[in-house]
SETORGU-575199 format. One record per residue (C-alpha): residue number from 1; residue in one letter; x, y, z. Coordinates in Angstrom, 1 decimal, padded with zeros to 4 digits, always signed. Example, Ala and Ser with C-alpha at 12.3 -4.5 7.8 and 13.67 -1.06 7.14 Angstrom:
// SETORGU-575199
> pos:code:px:py:pz
> 1:A:+012.3:-004.5:+007.8;
> 2:S:+013.7:-001.1:+007.1;
// end
This chain:
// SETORGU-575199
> pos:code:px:py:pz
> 1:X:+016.0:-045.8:+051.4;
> 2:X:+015.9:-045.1:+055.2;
> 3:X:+019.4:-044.6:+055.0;
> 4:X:+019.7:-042.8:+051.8;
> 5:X:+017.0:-040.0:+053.5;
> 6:X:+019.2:-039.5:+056.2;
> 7:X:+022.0:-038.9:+054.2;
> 8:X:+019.7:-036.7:+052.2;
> 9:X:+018.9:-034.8:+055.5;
> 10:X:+022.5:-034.1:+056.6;
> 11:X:+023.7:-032.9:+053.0;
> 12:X:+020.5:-030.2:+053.1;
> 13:X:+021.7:-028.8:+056.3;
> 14:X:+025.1:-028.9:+055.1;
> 15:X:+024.1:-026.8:+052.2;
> 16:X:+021.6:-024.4:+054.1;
> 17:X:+024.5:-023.4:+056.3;
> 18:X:+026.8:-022.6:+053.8;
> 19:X:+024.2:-020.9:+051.7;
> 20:X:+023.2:-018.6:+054.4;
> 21:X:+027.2:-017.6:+054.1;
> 22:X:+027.2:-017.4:+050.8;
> 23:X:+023.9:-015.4:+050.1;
> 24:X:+024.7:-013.1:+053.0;
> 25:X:+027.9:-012.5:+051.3;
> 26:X:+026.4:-011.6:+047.7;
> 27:X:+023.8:-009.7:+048.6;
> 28:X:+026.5:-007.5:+050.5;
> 29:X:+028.3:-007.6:+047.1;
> 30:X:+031.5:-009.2:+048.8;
> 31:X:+033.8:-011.8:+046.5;
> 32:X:+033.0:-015.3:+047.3;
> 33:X:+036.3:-017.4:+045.9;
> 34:X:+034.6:-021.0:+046.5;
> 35:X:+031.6:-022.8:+048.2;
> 36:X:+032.5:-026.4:+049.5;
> 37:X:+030.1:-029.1:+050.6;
> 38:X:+032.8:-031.3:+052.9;
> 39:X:+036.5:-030.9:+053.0;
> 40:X:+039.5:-032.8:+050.9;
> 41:X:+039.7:-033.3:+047.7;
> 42:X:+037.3:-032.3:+045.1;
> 43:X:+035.1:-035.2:+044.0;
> 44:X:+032.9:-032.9:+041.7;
> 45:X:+033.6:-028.8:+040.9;
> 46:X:+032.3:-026.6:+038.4;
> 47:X:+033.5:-023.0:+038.0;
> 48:X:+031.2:-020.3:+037.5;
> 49:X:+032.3:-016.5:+036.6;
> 50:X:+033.8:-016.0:+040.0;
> 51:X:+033.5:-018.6:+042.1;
> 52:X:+034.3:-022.1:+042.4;
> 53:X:+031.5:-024.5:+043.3;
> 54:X:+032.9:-027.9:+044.8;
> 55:X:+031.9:-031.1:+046.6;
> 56:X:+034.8:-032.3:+048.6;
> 57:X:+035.9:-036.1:+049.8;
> 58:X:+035.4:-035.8:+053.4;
> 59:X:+031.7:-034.8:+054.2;
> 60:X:+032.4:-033.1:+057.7;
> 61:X:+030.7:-029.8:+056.8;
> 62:X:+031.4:-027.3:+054.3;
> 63:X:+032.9:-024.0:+053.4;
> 64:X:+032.6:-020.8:+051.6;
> 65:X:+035.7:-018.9:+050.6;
> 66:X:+036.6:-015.6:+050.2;
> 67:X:+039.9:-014.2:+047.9;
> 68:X:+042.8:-013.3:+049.9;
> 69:X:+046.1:-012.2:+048.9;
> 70:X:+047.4:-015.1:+047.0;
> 71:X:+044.2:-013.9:+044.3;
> 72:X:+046.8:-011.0:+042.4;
> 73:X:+046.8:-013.2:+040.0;
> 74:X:+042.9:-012.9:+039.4;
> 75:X:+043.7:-009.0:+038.8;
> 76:X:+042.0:-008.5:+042.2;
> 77:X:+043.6:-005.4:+043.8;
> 78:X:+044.3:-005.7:+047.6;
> 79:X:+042.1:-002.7:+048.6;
> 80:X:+039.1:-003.8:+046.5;
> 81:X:+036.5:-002.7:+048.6;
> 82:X:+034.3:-006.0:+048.0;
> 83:X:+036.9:-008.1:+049.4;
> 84:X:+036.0:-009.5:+052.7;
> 85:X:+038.6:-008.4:+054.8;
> 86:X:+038.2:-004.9:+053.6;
> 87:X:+034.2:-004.6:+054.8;
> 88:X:+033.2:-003.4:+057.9;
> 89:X:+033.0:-005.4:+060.9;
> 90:X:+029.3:-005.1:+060.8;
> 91:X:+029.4:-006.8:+057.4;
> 92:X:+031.7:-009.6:+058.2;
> 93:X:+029.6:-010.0:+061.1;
> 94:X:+026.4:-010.8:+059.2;
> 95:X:+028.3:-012.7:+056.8;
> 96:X:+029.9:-015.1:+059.5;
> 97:X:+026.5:-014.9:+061.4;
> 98:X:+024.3:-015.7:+058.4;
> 99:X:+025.1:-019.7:+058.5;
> 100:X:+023.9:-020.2:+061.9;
> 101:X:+020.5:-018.2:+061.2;
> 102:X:+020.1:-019.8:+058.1;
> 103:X:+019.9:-023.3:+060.2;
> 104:X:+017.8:-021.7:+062.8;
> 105:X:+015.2:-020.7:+060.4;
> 106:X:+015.3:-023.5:+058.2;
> 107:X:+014.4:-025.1:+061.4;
> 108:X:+011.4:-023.2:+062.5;
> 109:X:+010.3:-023.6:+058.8;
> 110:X:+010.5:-026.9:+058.8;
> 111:X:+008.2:-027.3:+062.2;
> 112:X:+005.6:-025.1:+060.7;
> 113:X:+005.6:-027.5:+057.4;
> 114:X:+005.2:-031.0:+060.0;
> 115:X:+002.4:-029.1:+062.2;
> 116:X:+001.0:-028.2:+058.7;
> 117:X:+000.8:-031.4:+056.9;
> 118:X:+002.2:-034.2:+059.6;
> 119:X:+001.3:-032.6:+062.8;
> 120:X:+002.9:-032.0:+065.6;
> 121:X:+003.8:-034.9:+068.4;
> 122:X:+002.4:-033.6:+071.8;
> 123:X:+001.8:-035.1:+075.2;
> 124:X:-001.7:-035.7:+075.8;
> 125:X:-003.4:-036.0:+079.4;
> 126:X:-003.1:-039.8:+081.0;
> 127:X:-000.3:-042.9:+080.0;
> 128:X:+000.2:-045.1:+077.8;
> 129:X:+000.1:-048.8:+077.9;
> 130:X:+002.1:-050.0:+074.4;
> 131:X:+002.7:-053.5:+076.0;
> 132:X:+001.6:-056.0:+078.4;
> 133:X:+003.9:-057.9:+080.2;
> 134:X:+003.9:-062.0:+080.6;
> 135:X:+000.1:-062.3:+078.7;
> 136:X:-002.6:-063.9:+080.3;
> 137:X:-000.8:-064.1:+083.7;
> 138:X:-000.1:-060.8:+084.7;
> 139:X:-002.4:-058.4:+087.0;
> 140:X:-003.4:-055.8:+084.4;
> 141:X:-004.2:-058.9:+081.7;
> 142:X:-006.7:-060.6:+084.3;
> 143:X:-008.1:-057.4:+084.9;
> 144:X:-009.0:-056.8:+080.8;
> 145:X:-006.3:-054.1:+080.1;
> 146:X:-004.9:-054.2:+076.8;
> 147:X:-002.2:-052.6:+074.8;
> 148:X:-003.1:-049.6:+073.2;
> 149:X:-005.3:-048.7:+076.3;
> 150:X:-004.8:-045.2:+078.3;
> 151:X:-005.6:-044.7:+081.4;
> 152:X:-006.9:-041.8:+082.3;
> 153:X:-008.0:-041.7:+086.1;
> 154:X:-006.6:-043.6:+088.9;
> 155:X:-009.0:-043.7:+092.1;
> 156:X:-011.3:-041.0:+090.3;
> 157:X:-008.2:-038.5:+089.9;
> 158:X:-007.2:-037.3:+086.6;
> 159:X:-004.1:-038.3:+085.2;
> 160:X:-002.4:-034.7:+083.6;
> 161:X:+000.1:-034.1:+080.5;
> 162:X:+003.4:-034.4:+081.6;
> 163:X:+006.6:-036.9:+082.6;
> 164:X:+005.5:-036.6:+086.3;
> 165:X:+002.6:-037.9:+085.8;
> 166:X:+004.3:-041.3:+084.7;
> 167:X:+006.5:-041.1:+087.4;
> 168:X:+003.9:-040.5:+089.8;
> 169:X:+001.6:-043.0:+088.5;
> 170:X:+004.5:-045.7:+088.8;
> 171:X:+005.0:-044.6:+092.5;
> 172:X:+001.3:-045.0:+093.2;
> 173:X:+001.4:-048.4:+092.0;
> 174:X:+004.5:-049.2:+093.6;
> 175:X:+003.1:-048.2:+097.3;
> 176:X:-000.2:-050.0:+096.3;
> 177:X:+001.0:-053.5:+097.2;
> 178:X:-002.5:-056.1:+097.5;
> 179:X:-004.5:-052.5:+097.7;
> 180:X:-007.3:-052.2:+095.1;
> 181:X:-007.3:-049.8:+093.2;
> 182:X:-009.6:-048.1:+090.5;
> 183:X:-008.5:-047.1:+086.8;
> 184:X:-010.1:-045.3:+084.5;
> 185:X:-009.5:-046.6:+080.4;
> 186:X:-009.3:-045.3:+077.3;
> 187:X:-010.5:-047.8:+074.8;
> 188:X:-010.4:-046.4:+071.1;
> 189:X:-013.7:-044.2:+071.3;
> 190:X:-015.2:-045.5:+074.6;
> 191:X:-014.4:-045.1:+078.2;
> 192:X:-014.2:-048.0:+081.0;
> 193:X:-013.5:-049.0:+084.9;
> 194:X:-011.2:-051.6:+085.5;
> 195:X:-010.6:-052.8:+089.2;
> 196:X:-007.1:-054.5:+090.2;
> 197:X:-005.0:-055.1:+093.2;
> 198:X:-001.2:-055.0:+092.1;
> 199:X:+000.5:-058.0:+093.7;
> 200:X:+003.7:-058.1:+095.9;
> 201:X:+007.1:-058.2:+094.4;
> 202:X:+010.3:-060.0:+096.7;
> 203:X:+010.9:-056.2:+097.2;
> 204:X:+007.5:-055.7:+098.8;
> 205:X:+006.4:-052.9:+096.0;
> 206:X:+003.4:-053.0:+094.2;
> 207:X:+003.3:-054.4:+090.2;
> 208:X:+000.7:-054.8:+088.2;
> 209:X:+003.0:-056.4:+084.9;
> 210:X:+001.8:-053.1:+081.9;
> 211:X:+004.7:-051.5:+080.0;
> 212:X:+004.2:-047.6:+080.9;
> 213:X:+004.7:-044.6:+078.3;
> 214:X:+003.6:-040.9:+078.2;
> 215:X:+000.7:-040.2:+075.8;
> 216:X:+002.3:-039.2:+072.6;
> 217:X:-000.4:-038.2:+070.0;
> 218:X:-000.2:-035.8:+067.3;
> 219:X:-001.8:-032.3:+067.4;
> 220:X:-003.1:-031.2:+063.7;
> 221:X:-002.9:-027.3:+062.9;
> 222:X:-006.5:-025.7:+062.0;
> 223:X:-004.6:-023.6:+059.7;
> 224:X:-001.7:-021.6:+058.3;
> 225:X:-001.3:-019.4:+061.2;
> 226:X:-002.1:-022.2:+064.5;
> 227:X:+000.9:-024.3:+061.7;
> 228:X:+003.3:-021.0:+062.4;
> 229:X:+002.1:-021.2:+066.1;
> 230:X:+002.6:-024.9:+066.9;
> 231:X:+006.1:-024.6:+065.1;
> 232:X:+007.1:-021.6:+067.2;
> 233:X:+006.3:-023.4:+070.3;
> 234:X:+008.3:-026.4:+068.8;
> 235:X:+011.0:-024.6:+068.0;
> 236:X:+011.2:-023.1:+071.3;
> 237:X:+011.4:-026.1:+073.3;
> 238:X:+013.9:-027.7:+071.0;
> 239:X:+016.3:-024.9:+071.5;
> 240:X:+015.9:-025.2:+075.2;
> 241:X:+016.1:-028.6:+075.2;
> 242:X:+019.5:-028.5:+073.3;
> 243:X:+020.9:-025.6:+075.1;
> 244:X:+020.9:-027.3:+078.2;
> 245:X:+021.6:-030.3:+076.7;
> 246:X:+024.9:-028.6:+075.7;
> 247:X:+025.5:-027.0:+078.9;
> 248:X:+025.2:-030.2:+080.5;
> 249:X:+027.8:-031.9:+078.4;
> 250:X:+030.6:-029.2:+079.0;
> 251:X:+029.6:-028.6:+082.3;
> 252:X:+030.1:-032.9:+082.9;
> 253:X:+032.2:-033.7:+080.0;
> 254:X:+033.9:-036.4:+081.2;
> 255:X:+030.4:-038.4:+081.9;
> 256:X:+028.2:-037.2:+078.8;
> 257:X:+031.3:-037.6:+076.6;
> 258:X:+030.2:-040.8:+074.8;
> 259:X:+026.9:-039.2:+073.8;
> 260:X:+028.5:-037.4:+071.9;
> 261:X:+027.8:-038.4:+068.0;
> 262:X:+029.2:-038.2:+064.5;
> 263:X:+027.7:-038.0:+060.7;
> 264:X:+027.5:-042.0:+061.0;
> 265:X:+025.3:-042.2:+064.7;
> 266:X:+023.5:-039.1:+063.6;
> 267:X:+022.4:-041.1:+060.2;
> 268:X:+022.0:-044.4:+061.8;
> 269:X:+019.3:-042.3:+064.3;
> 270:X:+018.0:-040.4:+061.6;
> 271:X:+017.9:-044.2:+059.3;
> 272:X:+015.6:-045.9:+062.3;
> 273:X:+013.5:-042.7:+062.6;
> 274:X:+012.7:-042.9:+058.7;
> 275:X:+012.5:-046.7:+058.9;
> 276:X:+009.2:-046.2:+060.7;
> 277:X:+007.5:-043.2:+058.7;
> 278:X:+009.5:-040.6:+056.0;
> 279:X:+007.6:-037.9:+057.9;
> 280:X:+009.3:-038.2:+061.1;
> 281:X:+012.3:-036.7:+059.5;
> 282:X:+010.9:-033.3:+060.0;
> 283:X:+011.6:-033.3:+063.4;
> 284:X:+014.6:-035.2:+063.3;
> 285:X:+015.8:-032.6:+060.6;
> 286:X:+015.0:-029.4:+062.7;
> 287:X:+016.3:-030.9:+065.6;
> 288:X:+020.0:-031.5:+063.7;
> 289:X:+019.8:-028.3:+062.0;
> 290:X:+019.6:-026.4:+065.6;
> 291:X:+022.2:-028.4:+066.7;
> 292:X:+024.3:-027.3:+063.6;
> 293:X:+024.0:-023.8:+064.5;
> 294:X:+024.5:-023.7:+068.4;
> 295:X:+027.9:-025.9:+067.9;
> 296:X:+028.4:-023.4:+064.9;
> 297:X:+027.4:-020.2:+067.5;
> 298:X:+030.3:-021.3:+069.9;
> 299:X:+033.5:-019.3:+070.6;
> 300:X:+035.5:-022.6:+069.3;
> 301:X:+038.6:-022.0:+066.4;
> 302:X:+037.5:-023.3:+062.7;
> 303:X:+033.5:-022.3:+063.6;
> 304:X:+031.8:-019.6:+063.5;
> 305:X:+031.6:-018.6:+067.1;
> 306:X:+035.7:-018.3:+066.7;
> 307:X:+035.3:-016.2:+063.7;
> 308:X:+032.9:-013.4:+066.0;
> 309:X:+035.4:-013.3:+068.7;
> 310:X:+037.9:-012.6:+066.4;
> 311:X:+036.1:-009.8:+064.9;
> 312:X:+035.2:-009.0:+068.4;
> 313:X:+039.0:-008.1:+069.4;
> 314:X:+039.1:-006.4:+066.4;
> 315:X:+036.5:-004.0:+067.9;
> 316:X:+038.3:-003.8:+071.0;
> 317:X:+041.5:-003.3:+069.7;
> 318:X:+040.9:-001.1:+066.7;
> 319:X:+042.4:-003.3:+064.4;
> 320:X:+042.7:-007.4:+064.1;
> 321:X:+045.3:-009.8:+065.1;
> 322:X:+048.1:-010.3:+062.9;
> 323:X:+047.1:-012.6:+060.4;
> 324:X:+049.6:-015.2:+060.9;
> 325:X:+048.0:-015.9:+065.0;
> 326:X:+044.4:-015.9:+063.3;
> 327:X:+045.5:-018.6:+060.4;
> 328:X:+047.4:-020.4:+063.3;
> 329:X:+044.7:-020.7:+065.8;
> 330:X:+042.3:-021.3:+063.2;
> 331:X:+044.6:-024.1:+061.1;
> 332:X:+044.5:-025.7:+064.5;
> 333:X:+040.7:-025.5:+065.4;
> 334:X:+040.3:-027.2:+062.1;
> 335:X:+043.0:-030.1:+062.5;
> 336:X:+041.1:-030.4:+065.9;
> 337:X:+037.8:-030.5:+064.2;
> 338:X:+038.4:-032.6:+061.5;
> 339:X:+040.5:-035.4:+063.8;
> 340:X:+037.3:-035.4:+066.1;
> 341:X:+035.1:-035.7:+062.9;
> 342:X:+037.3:-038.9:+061.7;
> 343:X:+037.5:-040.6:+065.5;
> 344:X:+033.7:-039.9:+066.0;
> 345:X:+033.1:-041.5:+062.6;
> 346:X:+035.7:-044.6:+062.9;
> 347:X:+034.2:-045.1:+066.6;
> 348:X:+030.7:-044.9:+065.8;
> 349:X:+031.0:-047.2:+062.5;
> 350:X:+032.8:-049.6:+064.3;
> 351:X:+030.2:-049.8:+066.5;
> 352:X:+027.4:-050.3:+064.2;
> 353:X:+024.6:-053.3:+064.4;
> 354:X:+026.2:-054.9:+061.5;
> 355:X:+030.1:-054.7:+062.5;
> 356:X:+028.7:-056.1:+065.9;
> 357:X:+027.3:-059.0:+064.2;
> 358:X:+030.1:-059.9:+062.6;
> 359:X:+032.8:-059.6:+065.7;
> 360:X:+030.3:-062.4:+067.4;
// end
């Protein structure tokens, strides 16, 4: 089922994107000639009055279509003003634009609907302890900590909200070698001292045997309009955080290049984040759909972003490129894109728990 939600979650995206196309196309009144869930052959199609609705063989995104000169035969005249190519670049614009802001809202939307009903995960002020290391014989276990216990306080100073603070309080106890120090616990509903001296490693730093995490709870909206707040704030940092997550793997390709995942990684990830609880896949969901729209936002041939500069020289230029260098370039983006697709999808199922398991 975990599996099957993932799926579930890609194929939505998919479809969001392409609708925002589509939709931004027939409001405008502008032909649509086909919209395609994946690429290939045509597992399933129904055509309607005008267009042709299809899901394709090779699920690596999606497409909609517009008539082009090979449609005479559809008694479409070439200077039919609700053909595509014959709009303003403004219109073309929000059509080719519409995909990516479709993603991006769907996104936001989604966010307001987890703060709403799920909540939304947040770091809390102290760290976590989710393990304790070699029971009964370790400094923390002697002492009375337990898993599940936070601390809030070392020596009587507050422990704040943030990454640092784990890093810091790490660092404290690593300089604290046979120096007692003083914690302060969070025990369900009550609060407690505990007193321990880490011991000495071979390294001569300070260890006190506790597995370490940030405080990850889950902040609840009050209402409708905190929900559209705690989503916006969401949505925010998930944007930033993939921005420069891009930026970091084209500005150091060569190192981040094996982060880089396919449909099957992406649903493996988005599998083991639904194994635990359904309701994770919010997150999970807005986080892909952003992702969607910034690859589909950059000036790259077959995407979006390639489309835009296109029209973009057409603005400079006063007319576009000849048709045959745009169906060239953008033939190529695609053979570029779907080859990556297939490699990404051959590499990461090969590498899959299961396949592992059977090379042993």
């Amino acid at each position: 089922m975990s599996v099957l939600a993932a799926i579930a979650v890609l194929a939505v995206l998919i479809i969001v994107h392409e609708l925002g196309h589509f939709a931004a196309a027939r409001l405008q009144g502008i032909r649509v000639a086909q919209f395609s869930i994946g690429f290939g052959p045509a597992l399933l199609k129904y055509q309607g009055k005008e267009t042709l609705y299809a899901l394709r063989a090779l699920p690596l995104g999606g497409y909609v279509g517009f008539p082009d000169d090979e449609n005479e035969e559809k008694n479409i005249a070439l200077d039919d003003p609700n053909l595509m190519r014959n709009r303003p670049i403004l219109d073309r614009a929000i059509v080719i634009s519409a995909g990516v802001i479709a993603n991006l809202i769907f996104a936001y939307f989604l966010l307001v609907a987890q703060a709403a009903f799920v909540g939304v995960q947040d770091i809390a002020p102290g760290i976590a302890i989710p393990q304790i290391i070699a029971q009964e014989q370790s400094v923390a276990a002697k002492a009375g900590i337990k898993a599940g216990d936070i601390i809030l306080a070392i020596n009587g100073k507050p422990l704040g909200a943030s990454v640092d603070t784990l890093n810091q309080f790490k660092k404290t106890i690593q300089s604290s070698p046979e120096i007692p120090l003083n914690l302060t616990i969070q025990r369900g509903e009550s609060k407690i001292t505990v007193n321990l001296t880490p011991e000495k490693t071979a390294e001569g730093q300070g260890k006190i045997g506790v597995l370490l995490a940030p405080n990850i709870g889950l902040h609840h909206s009050q209402g409708i309009i905190e929900a559209f707040i705690l989503g916006a704030d969401t949505f925010q940092h998930l944007v930033t955080l993939t921005v420069e997550g891009f930026w970091q793997l084209i500005s150091h390709f060569s190192e981040n290049i094996n982060q880089v995942a396919g449909p099957v990684k992406i649903v493996e990830y988005g599998a083991n984040i639904a194994r635990d609880n359904l309701a994770n896949l919010y997150q999970f969901a807005a986080l892909i759909s952003i992702n969607l729209a910034i690859i589909n936002i950059l000036p790259l041939p077959a995407v979006d972003g390639g489309q835009l500069v296109f029209l973009l020289i057409e603005g400079m230029r006063g007319k576009p490129l000849p048709d045959g260098i745009q169906e060239n370039i953008m033939q190529t983006g695609l053979f570029l894109l779907l080859s990556l697709g297939i490699f990404l999808i051959v590499r990461d199922t090969v590498s899959l728990s299961i396949f592992q398991q059977i090379a042993q």
